[in-house]
C-alpha positions as CSV (number, residue, x, y, z in Angstrom):
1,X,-1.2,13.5,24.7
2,X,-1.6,17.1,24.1
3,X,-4.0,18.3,21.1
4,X,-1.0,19.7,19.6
5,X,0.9,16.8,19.1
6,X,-1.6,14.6,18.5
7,X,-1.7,17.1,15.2
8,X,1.8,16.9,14.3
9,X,1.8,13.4,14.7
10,X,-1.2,13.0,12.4
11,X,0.2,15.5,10.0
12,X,3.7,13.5,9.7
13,X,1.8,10.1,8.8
14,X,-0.3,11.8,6.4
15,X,3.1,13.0,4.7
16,X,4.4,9.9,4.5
17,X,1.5,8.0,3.3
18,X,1.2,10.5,0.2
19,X,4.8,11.2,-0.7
20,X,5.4,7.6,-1.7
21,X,7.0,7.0,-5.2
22,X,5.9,4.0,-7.6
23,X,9.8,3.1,-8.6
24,X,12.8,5.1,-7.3
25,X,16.0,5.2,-9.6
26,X,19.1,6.5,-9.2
27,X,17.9,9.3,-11.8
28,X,15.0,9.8,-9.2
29,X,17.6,10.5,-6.2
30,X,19.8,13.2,-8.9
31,X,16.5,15.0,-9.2
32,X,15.3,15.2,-5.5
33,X,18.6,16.1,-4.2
34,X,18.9,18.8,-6.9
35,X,15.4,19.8,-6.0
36,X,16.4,20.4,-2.4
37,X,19.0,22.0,-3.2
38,X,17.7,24.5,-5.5
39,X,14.9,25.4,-3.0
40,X,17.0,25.7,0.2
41,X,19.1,28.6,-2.6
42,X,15.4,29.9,-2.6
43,X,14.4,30.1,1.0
44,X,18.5,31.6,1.6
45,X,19.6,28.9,3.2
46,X,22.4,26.2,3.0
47,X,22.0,22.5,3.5
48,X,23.3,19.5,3.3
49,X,21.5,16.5,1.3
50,X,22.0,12.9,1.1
51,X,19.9,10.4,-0.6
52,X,21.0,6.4,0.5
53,X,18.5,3.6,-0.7
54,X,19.1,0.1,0.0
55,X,22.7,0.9,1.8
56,X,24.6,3.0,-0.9
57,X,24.6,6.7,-1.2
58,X,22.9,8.2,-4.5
59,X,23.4,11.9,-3.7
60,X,25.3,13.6,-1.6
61,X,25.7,17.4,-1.7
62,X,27.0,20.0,0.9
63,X,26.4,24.0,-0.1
64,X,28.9,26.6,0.8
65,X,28.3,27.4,4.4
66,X,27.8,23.3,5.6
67,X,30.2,21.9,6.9
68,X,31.2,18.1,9.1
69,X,28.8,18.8,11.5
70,X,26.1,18.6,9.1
71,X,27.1,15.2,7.3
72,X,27.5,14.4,10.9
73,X,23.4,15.1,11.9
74,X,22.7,13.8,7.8
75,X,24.0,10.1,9.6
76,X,21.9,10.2,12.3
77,X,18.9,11.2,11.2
78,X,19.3,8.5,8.1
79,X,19.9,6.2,11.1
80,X,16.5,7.1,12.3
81,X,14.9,6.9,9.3
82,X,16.0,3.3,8.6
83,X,15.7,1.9,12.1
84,X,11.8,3.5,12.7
85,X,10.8,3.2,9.2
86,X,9.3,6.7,10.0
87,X,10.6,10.5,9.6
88,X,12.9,11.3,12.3
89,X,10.5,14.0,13.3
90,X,7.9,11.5,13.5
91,X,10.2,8.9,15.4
92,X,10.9,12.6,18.2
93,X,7.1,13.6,17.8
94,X,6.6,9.9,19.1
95,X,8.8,9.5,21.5
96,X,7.7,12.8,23.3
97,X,4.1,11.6,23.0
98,X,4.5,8.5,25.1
99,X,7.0,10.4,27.1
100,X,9.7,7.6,26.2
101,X,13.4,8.1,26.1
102,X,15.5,7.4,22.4
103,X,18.0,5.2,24.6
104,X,16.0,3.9,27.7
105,X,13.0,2.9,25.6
106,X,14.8,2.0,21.9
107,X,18.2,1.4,23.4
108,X,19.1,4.0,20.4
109,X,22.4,6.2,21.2
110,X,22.0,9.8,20.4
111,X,25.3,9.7,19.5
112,X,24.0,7.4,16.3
113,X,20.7,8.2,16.0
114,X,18.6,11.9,15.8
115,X,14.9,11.8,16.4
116,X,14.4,16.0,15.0
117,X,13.4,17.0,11.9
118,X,15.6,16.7,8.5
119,X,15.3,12.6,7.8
120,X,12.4,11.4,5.7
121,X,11.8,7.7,4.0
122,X,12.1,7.0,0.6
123,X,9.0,4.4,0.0
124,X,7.5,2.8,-2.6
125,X,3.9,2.1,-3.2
126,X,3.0,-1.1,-2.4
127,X,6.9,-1.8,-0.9
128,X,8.1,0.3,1.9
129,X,10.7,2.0,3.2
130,X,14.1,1.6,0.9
131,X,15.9,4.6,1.9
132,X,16.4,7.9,3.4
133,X,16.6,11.4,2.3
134,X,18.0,13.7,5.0
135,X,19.1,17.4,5.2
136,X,21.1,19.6,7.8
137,X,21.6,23.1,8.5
138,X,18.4,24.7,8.9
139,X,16.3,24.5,12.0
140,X,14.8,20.8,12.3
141,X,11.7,21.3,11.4
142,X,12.6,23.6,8.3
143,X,14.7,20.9,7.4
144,X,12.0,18.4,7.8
145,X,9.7,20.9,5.6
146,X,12.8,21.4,2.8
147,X,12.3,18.1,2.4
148,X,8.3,17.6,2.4
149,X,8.5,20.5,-0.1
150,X,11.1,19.2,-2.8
151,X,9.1,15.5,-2.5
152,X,5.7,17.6,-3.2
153,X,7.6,18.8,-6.1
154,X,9.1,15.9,-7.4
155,X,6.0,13.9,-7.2
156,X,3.6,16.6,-7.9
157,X,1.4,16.2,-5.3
158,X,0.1,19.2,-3.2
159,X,-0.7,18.3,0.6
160,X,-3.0,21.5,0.9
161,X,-5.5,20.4,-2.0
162,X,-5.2,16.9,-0.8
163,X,-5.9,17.5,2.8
């Protein structure tokens, strides 16, 4: 595996093992979606959020300029997200390390399931994974870091101090 990767892939478990919540309510999903939201209006950008925990949407917002397409790649990177347990950037950043296919070697359509940026767990300390938060229509990886950055917020924790 190149050096690289090996640091991405680092980088994504790290993230996910410090932007854990203790309890997540349905007040909890208003805030982070609103949080995305409000920072994608920052950075210029429109987006589409959706927060789903334990099988029912919470949140669901699309900003002027989204439109099917983007609840389209919100479903699939959700998918990830609840089938790997992992961020879908994490699942692609995986599967490219071990040079292993999302169908061949997780029998996972890409029709279903996206392994890019833009889909990250909602997990509870001491619980797991009970949900997804997922963006579209930046570039993956800024919609993986939209989201990264609005959980920072939310749970006041900052990844540069902690690192």
């Amino acid at each position: 595996m190149d050096a690289k990767l090996k640091k991405a892939l680092a980088r994504r478990e790290w993230e996910e093992r410090l932007l854990r919540f203790e309890t997540f309510s349905n007040e909890d999903a208003l805030s982070l979606g609103l949080k995305v939201v409000e920072l994608a209006k920052e950075r210029g950008a429109a987006v589409a959020v959706d927060i789903t925990v334990n099988g029912t949407e919470l949140f669901h917002y699309a900003m002027p300029g989204t439109n099917a397409r983007n609840a389209m790649w919100i479903r699939r990177k959700e998918n990830m997200v609840q089938v790997s347990q992992i961020s879908s950037l994490r699942a692609g950043q995986y599967l490219q390390s071990e040079g292993k296919d999302l169908w061949k070697d997780w029998r996972l359509s890409d029709a279903d399931y996206a392994a890019i940026g833009g889909g990250f767990p909602i997990a509870l300390k001491g619980t797991g994974v009970i949900g997804a938060v997922a963006c579209s229509g930046l570039p993956h990886e800024q919609d993986h870091q939209l989201l990264v950055d609005a959980l920072c917020a939310i749970l006041n924790v900052d990844l540069d101090a902690a690192e």
